[in-house]
Structures are given as structure tokens and as C-alpha cells.
NUGUSE-876371 format. One record per residue (C-alpha): x, y, z; residue number from 1. Coordinates in steps of 0.02 Angstrom, whole numbers, plus 32768, in hexadecimal, padded with zeros to 4 digits. Each point is the difference from the previous one (the first is absolute). Example, Ala and Ser with C-alpha at 12.3 -4.5 7.8 and 13.67 -1.06 7.14 Angstrom:
BEGIN
<px=8267	py=7F1F	pz=8186	nr=1>
<px=8045	py=80AC	pz=7FDF	nr=2>
//
This chain:
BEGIN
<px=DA6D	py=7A73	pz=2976	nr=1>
<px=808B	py=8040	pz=8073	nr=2>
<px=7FC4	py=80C0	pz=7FD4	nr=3>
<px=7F52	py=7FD7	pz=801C	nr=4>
<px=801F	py=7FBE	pz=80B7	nr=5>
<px=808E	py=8094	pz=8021	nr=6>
<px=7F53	py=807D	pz=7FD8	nr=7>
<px=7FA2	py=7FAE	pz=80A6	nr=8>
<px=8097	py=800F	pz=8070	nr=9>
<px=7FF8	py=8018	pz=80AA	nr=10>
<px=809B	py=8070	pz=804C	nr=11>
<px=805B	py=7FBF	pz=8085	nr=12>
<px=7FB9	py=803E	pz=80BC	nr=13>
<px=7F5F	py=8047	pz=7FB1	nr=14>
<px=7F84	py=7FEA	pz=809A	nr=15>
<px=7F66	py=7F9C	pz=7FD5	nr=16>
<px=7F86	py=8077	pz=7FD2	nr=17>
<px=7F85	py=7FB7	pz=8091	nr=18>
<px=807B	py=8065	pz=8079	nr=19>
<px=8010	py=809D	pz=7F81	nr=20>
<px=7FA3	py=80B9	pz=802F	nr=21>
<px=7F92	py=7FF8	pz=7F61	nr=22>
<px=801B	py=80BE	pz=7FA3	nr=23>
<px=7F62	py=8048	pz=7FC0	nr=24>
<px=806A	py=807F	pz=7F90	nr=25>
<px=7F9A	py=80AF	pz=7FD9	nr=26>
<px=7F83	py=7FAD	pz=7F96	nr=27>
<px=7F69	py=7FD1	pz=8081	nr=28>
<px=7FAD	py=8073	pz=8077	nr=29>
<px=7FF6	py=7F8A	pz=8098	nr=30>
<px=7F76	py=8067	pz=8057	nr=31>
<px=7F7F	py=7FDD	pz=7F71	nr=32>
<px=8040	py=7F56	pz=7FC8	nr=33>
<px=7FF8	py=7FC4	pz=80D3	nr=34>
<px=80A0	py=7FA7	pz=8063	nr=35>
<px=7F85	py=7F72	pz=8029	nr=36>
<px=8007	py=7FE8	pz=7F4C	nr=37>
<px=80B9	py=8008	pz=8001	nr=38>
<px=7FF8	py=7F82	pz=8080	nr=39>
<px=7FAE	py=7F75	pz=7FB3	nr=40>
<px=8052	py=8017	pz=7F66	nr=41>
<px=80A1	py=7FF4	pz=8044	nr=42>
<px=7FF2	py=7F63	pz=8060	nr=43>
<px=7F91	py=7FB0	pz=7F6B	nr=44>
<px=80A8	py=7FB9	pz=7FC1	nr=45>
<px=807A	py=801B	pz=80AB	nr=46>
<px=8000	py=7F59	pz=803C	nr=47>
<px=8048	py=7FAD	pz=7F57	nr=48>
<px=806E	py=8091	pz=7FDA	nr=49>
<px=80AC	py=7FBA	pz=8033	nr=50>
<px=7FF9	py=7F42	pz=7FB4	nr=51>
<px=7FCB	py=8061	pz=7F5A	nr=52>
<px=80A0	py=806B	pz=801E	nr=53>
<px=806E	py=7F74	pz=802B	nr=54>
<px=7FD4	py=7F9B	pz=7F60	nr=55>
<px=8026	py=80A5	pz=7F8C	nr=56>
<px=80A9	py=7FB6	pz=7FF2	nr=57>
<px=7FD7	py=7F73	pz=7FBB	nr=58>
<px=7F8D	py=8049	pz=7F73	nr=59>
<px=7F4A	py=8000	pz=8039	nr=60>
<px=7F8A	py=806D	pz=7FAE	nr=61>
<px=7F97	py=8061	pz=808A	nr=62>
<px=7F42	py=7FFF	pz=7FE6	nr=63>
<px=7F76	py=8068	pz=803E	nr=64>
<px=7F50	py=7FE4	pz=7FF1	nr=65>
<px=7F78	py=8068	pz=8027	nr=66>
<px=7F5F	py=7FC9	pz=8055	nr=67>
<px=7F9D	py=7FD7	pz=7F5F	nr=68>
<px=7FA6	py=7F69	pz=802F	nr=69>
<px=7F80	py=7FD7	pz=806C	nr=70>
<px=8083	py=7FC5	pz=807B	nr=71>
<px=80CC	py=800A	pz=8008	nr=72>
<px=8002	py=7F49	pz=7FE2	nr=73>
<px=7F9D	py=7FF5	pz=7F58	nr=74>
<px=8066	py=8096	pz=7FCB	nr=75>
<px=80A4	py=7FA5	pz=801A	nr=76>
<px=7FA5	py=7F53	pz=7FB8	nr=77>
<px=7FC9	py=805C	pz=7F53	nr=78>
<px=80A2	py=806F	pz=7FFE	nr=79>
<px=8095	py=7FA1	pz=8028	nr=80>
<px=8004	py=7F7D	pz=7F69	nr=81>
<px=800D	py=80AC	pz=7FA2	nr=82>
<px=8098	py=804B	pz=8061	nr=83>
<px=805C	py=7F48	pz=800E	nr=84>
<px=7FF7	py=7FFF	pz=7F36	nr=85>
<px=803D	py=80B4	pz=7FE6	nr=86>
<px=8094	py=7FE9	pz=80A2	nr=87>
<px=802E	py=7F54	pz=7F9B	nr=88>
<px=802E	py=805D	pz=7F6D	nr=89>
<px=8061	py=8083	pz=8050	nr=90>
<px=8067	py=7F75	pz=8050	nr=91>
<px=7FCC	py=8032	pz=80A1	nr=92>
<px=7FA6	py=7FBD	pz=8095	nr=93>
<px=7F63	py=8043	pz=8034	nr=94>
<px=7FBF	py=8048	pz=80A7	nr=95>
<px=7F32	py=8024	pz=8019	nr=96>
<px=7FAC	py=805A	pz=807B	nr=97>
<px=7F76	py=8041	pz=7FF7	nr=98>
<px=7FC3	py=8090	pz=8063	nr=99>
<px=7F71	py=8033	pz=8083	nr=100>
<px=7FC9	py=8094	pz=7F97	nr=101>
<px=801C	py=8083	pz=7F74	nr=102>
<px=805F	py=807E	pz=8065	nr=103>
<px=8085	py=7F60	pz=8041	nr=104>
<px=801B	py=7FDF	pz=7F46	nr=105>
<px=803E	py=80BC	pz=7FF0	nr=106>
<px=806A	py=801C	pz=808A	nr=107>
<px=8052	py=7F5B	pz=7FD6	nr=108>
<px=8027	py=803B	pz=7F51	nr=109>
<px=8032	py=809C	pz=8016	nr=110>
<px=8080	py=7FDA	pz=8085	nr=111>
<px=8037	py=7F7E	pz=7F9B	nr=112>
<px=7FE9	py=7F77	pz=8063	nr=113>
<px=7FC8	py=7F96	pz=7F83	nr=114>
<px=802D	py=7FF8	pz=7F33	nr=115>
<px=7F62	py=7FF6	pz=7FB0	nr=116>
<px=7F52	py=8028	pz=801D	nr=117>
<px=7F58	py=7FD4	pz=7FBD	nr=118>
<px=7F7E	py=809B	pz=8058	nr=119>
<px=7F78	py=8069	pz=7FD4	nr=120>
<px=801E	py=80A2	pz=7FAB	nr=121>
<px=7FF1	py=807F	pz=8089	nr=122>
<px=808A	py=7F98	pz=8068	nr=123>
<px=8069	py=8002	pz=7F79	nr=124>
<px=7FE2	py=80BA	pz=7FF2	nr=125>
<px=8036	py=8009	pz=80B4	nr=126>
<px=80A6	py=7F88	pz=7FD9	nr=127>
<px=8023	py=8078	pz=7F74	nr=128>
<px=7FFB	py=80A7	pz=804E	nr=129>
<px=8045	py=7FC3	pz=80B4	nr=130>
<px=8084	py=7FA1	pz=7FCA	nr=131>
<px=802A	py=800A	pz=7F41	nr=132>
<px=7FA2	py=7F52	pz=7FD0	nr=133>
<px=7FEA	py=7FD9	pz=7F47	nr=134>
<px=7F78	py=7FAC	pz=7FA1	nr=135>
<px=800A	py=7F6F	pz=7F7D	nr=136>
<px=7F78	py=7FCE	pz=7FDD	nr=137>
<px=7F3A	py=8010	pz=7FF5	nr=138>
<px=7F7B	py=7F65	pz=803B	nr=139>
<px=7F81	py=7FD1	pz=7F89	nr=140>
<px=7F62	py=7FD3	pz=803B	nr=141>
<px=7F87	py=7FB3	pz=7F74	nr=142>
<px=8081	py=8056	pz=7F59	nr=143>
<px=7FEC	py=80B5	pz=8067	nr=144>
<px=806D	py=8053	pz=8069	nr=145>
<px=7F84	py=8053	pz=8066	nr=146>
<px=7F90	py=7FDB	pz=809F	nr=147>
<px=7F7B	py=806E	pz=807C	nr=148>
<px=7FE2	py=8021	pz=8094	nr=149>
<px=7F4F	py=7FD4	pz=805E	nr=150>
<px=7FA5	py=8034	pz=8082	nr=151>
<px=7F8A	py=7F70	pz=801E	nr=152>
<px=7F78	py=800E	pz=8097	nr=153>
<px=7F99	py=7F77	pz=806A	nr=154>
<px=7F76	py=7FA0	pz=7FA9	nr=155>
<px=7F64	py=807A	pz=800A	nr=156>
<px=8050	py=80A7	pz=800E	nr=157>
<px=7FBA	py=8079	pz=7F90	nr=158>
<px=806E	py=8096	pz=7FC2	nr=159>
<px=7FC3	py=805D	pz=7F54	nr=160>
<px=806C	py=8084	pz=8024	nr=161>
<px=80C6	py=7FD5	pz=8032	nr=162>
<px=804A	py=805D	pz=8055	nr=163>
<px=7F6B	py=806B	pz=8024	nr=164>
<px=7F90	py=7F69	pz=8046	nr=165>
<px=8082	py=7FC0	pz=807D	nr=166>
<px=8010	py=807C	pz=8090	nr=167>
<px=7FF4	py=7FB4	pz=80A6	nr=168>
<px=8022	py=7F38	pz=7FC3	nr=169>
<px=809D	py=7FA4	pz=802A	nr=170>
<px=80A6	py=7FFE	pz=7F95	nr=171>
<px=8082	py=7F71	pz=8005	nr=172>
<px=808B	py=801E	pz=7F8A	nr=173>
<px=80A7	py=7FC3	pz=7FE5	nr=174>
<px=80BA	py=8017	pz=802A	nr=175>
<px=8048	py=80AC	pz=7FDB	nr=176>
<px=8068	py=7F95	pz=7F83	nr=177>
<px=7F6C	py=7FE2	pz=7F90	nr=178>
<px=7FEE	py=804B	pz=7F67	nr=179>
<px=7F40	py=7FD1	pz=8002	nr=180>
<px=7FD2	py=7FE7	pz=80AC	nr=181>
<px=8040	py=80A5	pz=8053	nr=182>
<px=804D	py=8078	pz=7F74	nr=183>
<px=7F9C	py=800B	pz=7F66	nr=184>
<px=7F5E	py=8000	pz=806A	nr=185>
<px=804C	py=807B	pz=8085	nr=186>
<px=8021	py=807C	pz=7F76	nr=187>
<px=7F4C	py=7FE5	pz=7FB4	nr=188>
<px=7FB9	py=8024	pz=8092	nr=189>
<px=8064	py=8096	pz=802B	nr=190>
<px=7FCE	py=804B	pz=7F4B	nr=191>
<px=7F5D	py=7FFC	pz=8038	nr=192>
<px=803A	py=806D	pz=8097	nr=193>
<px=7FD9	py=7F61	pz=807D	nr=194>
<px=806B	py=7FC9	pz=8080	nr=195>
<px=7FD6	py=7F52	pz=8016	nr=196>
<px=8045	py=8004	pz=80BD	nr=197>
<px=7F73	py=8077	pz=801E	nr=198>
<px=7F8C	py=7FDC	pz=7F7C	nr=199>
<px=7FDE	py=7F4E	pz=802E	nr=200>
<px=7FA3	py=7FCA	pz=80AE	nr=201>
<px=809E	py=7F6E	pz=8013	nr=202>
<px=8096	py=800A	pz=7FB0	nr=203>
<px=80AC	py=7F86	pz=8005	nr=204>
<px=8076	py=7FE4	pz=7F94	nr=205>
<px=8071	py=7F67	pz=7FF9	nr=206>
<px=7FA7	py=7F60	pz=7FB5	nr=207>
<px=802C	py=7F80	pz=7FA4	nr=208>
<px=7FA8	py=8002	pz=7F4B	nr=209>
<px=7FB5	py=7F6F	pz=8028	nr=210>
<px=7FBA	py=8015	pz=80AF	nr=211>
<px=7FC1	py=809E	pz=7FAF	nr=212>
<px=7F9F	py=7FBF	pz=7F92	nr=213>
<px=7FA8	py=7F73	pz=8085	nr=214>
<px=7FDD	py=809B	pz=8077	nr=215>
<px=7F98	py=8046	pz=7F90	nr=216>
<px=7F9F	py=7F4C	pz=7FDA	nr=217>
<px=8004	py=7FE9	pz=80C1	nr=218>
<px=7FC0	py=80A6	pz=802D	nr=219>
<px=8076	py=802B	pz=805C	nr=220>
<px=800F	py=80A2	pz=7FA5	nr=221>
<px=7FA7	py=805D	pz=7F77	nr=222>
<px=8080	py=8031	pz=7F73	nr=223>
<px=80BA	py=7FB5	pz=7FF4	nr=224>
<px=8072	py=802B	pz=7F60	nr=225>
<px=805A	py=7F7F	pz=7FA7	nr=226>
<px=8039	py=7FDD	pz=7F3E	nr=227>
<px=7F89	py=7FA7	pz=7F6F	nr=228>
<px=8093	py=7F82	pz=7FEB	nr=229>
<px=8003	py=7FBE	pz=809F	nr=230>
<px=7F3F	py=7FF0	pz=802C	nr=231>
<px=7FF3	py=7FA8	pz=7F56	nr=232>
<px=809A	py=7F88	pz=8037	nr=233>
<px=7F7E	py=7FED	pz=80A5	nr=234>
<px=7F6C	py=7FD7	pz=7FA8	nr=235>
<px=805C	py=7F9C	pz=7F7D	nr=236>
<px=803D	py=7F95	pz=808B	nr=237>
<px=7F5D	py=7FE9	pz=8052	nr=238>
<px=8036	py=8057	pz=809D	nr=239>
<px=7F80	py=8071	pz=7FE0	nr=240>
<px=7F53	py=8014	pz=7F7D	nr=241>
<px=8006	py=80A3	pz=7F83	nr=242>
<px=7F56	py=802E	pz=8062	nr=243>
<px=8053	py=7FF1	pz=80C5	nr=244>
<px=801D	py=80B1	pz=7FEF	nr=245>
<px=7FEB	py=808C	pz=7F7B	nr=246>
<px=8077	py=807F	pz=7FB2	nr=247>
<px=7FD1	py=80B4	pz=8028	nr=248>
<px=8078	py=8067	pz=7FA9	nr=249>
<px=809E	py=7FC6	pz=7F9B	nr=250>
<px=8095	py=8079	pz=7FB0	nr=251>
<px=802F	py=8017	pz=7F53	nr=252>
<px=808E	py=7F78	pz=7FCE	nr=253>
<px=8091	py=8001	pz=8057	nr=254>
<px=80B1	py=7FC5	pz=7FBE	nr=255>
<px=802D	py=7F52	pz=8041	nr=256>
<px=807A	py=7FB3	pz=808B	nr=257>
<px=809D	py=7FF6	pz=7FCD	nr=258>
<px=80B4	py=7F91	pz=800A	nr=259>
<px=8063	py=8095	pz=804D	nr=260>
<px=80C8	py=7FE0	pz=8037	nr=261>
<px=8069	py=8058	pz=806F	nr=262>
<px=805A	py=80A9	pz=7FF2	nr=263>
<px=80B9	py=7FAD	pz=7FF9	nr=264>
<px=7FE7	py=7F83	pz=7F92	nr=265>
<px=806D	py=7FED	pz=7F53	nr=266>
<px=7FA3	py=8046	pz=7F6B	nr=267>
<px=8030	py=7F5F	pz=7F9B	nr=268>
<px=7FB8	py=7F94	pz=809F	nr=269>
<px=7F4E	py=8071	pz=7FFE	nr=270>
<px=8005	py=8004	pz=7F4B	nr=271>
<px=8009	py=7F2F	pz=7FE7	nr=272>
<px=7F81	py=7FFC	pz=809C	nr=273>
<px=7F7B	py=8061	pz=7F95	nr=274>
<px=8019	py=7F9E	pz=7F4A	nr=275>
<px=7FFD	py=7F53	pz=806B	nr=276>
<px=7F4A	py=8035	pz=8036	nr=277>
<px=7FC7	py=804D	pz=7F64	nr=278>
<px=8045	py=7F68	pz=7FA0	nr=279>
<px=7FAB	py=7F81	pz=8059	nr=280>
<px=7FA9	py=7F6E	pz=7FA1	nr=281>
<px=7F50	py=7FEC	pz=7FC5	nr=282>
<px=8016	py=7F4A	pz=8072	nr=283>
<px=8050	py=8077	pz=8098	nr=284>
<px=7F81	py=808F	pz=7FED	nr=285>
<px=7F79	py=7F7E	pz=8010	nr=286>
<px=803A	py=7FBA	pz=80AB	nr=287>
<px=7FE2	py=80C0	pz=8046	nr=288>
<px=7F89	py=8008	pz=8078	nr=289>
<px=7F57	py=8037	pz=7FC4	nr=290>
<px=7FE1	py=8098	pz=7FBC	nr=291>
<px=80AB	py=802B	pz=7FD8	nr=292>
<px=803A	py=7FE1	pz=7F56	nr=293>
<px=80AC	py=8036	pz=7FEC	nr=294>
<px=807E	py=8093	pz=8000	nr=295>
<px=802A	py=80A6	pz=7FA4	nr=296>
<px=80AF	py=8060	pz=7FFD	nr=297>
<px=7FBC	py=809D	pz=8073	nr=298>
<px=8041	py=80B8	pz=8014	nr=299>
<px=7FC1	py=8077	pz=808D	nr=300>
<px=7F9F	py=8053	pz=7FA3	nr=301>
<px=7F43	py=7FB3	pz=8005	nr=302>
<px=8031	py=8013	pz=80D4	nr=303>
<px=800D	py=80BC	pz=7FFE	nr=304>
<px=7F54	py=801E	pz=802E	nr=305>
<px=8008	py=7FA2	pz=8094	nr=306>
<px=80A3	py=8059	pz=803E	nr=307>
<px=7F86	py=8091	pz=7FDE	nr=308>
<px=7F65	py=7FC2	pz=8073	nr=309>
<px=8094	py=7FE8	pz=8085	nr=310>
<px=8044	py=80A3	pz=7FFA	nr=311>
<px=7F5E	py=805F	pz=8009	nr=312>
<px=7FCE	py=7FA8	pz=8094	nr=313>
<px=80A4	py=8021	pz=8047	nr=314>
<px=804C	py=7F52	pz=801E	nr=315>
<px=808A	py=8027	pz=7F88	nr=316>
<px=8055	py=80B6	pz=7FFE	nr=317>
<px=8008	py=8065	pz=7F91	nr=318>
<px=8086	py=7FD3	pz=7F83	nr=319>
//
């Protein structure tokens, strides 16, 4: 187990990365992707970056989590049995955090300030360009490896035609980290020649899924985006009835979030990390949280199409 720990090393007087100038490399164009969003992603996992360096040396496996639960709490309360079983069997200890939102998740990966990350596809595309991340593995959710995005609008809203139907109502989407609240309907949009800063009477960006989704059911605005997984997860939970709010428009499938690891880890490390997840137990698959179902050896590939949607709007450059 000695080569296992030497692989999460920590070199002598490396400053904690809390105190580090975070390099955005040539990958992002920070005019269209925003500083603000730099920002918060940054300091999403800043305050608990140097105890997570500090116990490197003594073999602790770094985890990520993106925001995929209603709140950061039940994400680390349905996740962290998971990552405890698969940091036992690498001999290691484990370290959880999980961050604010999709964007943290990235810049957190991609600067290597954590090991391993669970994150939704289009911050993983972002960890991969920027900063040389890797993929392992595919999420299942119900045997498929696929998800949408929604649009959902306010009880009562009536739209026949989306886009078309929707000039002049309010918009609340997502991070720019989110695959399905700000990318893949950004680029729809666009393709329709709309720009939703413009096209829509309020716009904002920046939600939580979950307050999202309760803005529209509130009334506090008339369209928000989101992903079928997690309103079900909502609904399924109580937290909110299938008929609260309505979807308006939703995207063709999507490839799943993903287990992604760092740039500089050891093949043989990323390697065992992926079969420990696709090898999983009928009795451990079964203790995933609901709808998830289990794990699938993943390539890049399926994920090209997103990189796509981000280059044409002009978040990533050109290669």
C-alpha cells in the first residue's frame, strides 16, 4: 500500500492551494464564461483546501461533489457511505466536500485541488479541456446513462410554442457550470437566433436547482431550467407535487454525470478507481440514492457534443 499512498503525496513547501493564484490555462474565455463565476467557484472549496492538503501525506483520498441534491447536506448524506466504501478499499482515508455549485466543482478539479470528482458532464468538459481531467466512469440513472434538461414554468402559464411563446417572461437559470441549467439551454436558444439576455423581460443566472424549481411554483418567475433527474428526486421526496409546476420544453438525452479524477493522477490509481465503481454489488448499488443505479467504464466520447455546444457559444476556444 506504500505505492498507493506515495501517488497522493504532497511535496514538501507546496503552499496550500487556498493561498495559490488559481491558472485558468488557454482553455476558457473568461469574458463569456464571467469572473463572478470564477469567483464563487473558487472559494466553493477555499476554506477546506489546506487540512485536505495537509492529510495527503497520510493517504486520504480527496472528494468532490457536485451540487446534486436538493441541498449540500443531503448530497453529502446519500454520497458519502459511497466514497467511504470505495477510499476503504484503496487503503486510504477519505476527505468530502461538497461544493456551492457546478462551476466550484470544476475549478476544483481542474487545478487539482482535489483527487476525485463526482459532476455533471459539462463541468467535467470544462475540467477536461482547462486542466487535462480524465473520466472513469458514467452514472446510471434507472439502467440508462442518460438524463434531460427542462425548462419547467409557474402553475398556469401557457406556452404552445417554446421558444416562440416566451418573449417578454422571466428566466432563472443555473450556474454557468451546469450542463442543464445554463449550457445546453443557452445553446438551444441561441440556435433559434435568441439571446435570452434580451429575449426575456428578466433574466439571472445563478440558482440553485432547487430554488429554481420553487421560483417557478412561487411565482416568483415564469420559466427556470433544471434537469428531469433532479425534479423527479423533488417530487419523489415530497418536496414538491409533479403538478407544482409544468415542463415546457426538455432536450434530447444527454450523457450522464460522471466520477472524473485529476490530471496527475497514476493511470493504475484512475484505472482501479473506475473498476471499484463499475464493480460494485447488487447489495451496494441498492444503497445509491434514488434514481441512480450504478456505474459504467466511460470514454469521452458520448461528451463531445457538449464540448461542441461550448465552443459555439464561445465559452471554450477554439481547439
Amino acid at each position: 500500500m506504500a505505492e498507493t499512498k506515495k501517488s497522493f503525496h504532497c511535496h514538501s513547501g507546496e503552499m496550500p492551494f487556498a493561498y495559490r493564484k488559481i491558472n485558468l490555462g488557454k482553455g476558457i474565455d473568461m469574458n463569456r464564461f464571467g469572473r463572478r463565476s470564477l469567483i464563487l467557484a473558487t472559494s466553493a472549496f477555499a476554506t477546506l483546501s489546506a487540512p485536505a492538503i495537509h492529510a495527503q501525506s497520510r493517504g486520504t483520498l480527496r472528494v468532490g461533489l457536485g451540487p446534486q441534491q436538493p441541498t449540500q447536506a443531503d448530497t453529502r448524506r446519500v454520497w458519502e457511505p459511497l466514497y467511504r466504501l470505495v477510499a476503504e478499499r484503496l487503503g486510504l482515508s477519505l476527505t468530502l466536500n461538497v461544493a456551492n455549485d457546478w462551476a466550484g466543482i470544476s475549478v476544483a478539479l481542474q487545478n487539482e485541488q482535489i483527487d476525485i470528482a463526482q459532476m455533471g458532464p459539462w463541468g467535467y468538459i470544462l475540467a477536461h479541456v482547462n486542466g487535462g481531467s480524465r473520466i472513469v466512469n458514467t452514472m446510471l440513472v434507472n439502467g440508462i446513462p442518460t438524463y434531460k434538461a427542462i425548462i419547467v414554468g409557474r402553475p398556469g402559464l401557457s406556452i404552445a410554442r417554446f421558444p416562440e411563446e416566451a418573449r417578454g417572461l422571466s428566466m432563472q437559470m443555473l450556474d454557468r457550470g451546469s450542463t442543464s441549467g445554463w449550457l445546453v439551454p443557452t445553446h438551444f436558444l441561441r440556435s433559434k437566433g435568441i439571446d435570452p439576455q434580451s429575449f426575456f423581460a428578466r433574466y439571472a443566472e445563478g440558482a440553485s436547482a432547487a430554488a429554481a424549481q420553487m421560483a417557478t411554483i412561487n411565482g416568483q418567475v415564469d420559466l427556470a431550467t433544471g434537469w428531469d433527474t433532479h425534479r423527479n428526486t423533488m417530487i419523489r421526496n415530497g418536496t414538491i407535487n409533479a403538478t407544482s409546476n409544468q415542463i415546457i420544453w426538455e432536450s434530447e438525452p444527454l450523457p450522464n454525470e460522471c466520477v472524473v479524477v485529476r490530471r496527475g493522477m497514476e493511470d493504475g490509481m484512475a484505472r482501479r478507481i473506475g473498476e471499484l465503481f463499475a464493480g460494485l454489488t447488487q447489495p451496494e448499488l441498492e444503497s445509491l440514492p434514488w434514481p441512480y443505479t450504478g456505474f459504467v467504464p466511460a470514454t469521452h466520447e458520448p461528451y463531445r457534443g457538449l464540448e461542441q455546444m461550448g465552443r459555439d457559444l464561445g465559452v471554450l476556444r477554439a481547439a
